[in-house]
C-alpha positions as CSV (number, residue, x, y, z in Angstrom):
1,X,21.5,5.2,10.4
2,X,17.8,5.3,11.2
3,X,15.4,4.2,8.2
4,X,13.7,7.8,7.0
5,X,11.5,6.7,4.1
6,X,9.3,3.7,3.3
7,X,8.4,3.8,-0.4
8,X,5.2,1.7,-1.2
9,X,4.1,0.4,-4.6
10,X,0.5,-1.0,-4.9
11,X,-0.1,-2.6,-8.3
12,X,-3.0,-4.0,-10.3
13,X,-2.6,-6.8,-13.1
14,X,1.3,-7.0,-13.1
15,X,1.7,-3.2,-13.5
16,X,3.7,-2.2,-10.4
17,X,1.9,0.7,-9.5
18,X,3.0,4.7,-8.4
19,X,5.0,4.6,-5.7
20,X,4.0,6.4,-1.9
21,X,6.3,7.7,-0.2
22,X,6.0,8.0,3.3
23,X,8.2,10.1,5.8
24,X,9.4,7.8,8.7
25,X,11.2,10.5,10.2
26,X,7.9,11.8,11.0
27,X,7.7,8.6,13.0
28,X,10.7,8.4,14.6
29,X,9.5,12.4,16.0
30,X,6.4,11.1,17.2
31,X,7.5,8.0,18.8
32,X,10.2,10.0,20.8
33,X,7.9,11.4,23.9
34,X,6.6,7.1,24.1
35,X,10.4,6.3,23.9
36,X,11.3,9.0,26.5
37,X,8.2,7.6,29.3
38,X,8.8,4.1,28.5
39,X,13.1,4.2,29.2
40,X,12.4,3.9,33.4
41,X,10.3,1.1,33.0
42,X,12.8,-0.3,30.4
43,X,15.7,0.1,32.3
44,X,13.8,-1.2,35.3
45,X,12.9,-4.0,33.8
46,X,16.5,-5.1,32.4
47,X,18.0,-4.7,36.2
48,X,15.2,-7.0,37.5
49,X,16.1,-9.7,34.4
50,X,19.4,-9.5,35.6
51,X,20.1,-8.1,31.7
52,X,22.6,-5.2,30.8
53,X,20.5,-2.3,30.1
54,X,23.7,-0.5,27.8
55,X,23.7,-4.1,25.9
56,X,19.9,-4.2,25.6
57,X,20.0,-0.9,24.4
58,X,22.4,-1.9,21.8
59,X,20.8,-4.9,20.4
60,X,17.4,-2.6,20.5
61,X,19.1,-0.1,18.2
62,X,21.2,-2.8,15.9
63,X,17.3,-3.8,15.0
64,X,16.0,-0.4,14.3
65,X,19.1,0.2,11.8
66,X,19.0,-3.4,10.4
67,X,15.7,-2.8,9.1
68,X,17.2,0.0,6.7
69,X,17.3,-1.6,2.8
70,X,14.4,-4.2,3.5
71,X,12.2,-5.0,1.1
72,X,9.0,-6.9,1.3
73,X,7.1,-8.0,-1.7
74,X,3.7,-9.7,-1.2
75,X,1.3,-10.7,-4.5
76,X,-2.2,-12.4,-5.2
77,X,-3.9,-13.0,-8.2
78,X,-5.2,-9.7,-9.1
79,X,-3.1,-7.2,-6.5
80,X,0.8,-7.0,-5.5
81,X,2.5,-4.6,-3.0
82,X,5.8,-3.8,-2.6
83,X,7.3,-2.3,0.5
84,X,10.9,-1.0,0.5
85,X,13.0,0.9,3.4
86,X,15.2,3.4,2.2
C-alpha cells in the first residue's frame, strides 16, 4: 500500500516538538496527470534499453510501497527533525 501521511516533528532544545501532519494522498492525486504523460516516454524508453517495461514497472512500484514505515531523524545542536511515513 501507498504511503498516505508523512508526520513531521520539528524540535527545539531536546523537546520533540508538535507534530505536522501532511496528506500524501494529496500527492499521489497530483502527481497522477505527470504519471499519466510521462508512461509513453517511460515505456518507450524501457523497449529501447532492451528492459521489461511490466518488470520495471514492478520494481518502480516495490519502491513507492517500501518507503511506507521510514523514518528519518536528523539533529544539530540547537534544532532536531523527525520525519516519519505512515
Amino acid at each position: 500500500m501507498i504511503p498516505t501521511f508523512a508526520i513531521v516533528r520539528i524540535g527545539r532544545g531536546g523537546r520533540p516538538g508538535v507534530p505536522l501532519w501532511i496528506p500524501l494522498f494529496l500527492v499521489w492525486v497530483l502527481l497522477l496527470p505527470v504519471v499519466l504523460v510521462l508512461a509513453p516516454l517511460a515505456f518507450a524508453a524501457c523497449l529501447a534499453g532492451r528492459v521489461n517495461p511490466y518488470r520495471a514497472w514492478r520494481v518502480f512500484w516495490g519502491l513507492v510501497n517500501g518507503v511506507r514505515g521510514m523514518r528519518v531523524e536528523a539533529a544539530g545542536h540547537r534544532h532536531s527533525v523527525t520525519v516519519r511515513i505512515a
